[in-house]
N, C-alpha and C positions, 0 to 999 in steps of 0.2 A: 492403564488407568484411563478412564472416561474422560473425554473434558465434559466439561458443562458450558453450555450452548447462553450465551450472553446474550442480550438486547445490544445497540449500537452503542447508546451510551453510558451501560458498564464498560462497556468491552474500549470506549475513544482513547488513545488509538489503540485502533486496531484492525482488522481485517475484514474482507466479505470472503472466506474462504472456500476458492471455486465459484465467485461471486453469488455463494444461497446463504451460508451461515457465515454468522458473525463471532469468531473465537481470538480471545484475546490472548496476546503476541508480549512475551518476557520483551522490555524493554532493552535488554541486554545483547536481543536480536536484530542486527542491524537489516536484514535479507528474510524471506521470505519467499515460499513459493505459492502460486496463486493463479488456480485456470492454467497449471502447468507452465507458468513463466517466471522467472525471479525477479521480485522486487524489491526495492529498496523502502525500509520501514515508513522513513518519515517523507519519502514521494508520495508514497501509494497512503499516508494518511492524508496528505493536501487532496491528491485525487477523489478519495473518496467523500472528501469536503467539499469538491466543486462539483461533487454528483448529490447533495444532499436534494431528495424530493420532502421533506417534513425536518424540524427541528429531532426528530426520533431518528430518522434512518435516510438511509440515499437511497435514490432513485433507480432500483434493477436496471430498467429498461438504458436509462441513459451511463451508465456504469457498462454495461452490457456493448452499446453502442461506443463507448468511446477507450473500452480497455484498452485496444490493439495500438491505438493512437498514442496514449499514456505511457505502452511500454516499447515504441520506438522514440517516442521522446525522453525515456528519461535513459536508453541507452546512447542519444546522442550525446544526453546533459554528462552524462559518469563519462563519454571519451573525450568531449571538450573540455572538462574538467582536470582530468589526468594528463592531457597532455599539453594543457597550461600550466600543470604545476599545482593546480587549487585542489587537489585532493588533498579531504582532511580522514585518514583512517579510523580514528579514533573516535570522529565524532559522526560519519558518514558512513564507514565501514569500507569505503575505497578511495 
């Protein structure tokens, strides 16, 4: 089945898949992969928040520059997390 290719905000949250398209993500999915990396949903929705260039969509360029950045921080955040104890599975997915 096709999906069909969203604007950013049909699609919030959701994705820049491979950071070009924007394909909306079952909420029910806590993980995602993206540019070949696994992310966690509701990270990589604040990320793509703090890359907004217009009220419409984020900023390629700066999404682009700062992905690598985003996903060693948010595997520090998921190990400091887990190894304090504050993992919530249910609501996080680890």
């Amino acid at each position: 089945m096709k999906k069909r290719v969203l604007s950013f905000h049909e699609a919030y949250p959701g994705s820049i898949n491979d950071l070009d398209a924007y394909i909306k993500v079952e909420l029910s999915r806590r993980f995602k992969t993206v540019a070949g990396q696994v992310v966690q949903r509701d990270l990589y929705s604040a990320f793509l928040q703090s890359c907004m260039g217009t009220p419409e969509k984020p900023d390629r360029e700066k999404c682009l520059q700062l992905f690598g950045q985003f996903v060693r921080m948010q595997a520090e955040l998921i190990m400091k997390m887990k190894a304090s104890g504050q993992s919530r599975p249910v609501c996080s997915g680890f």
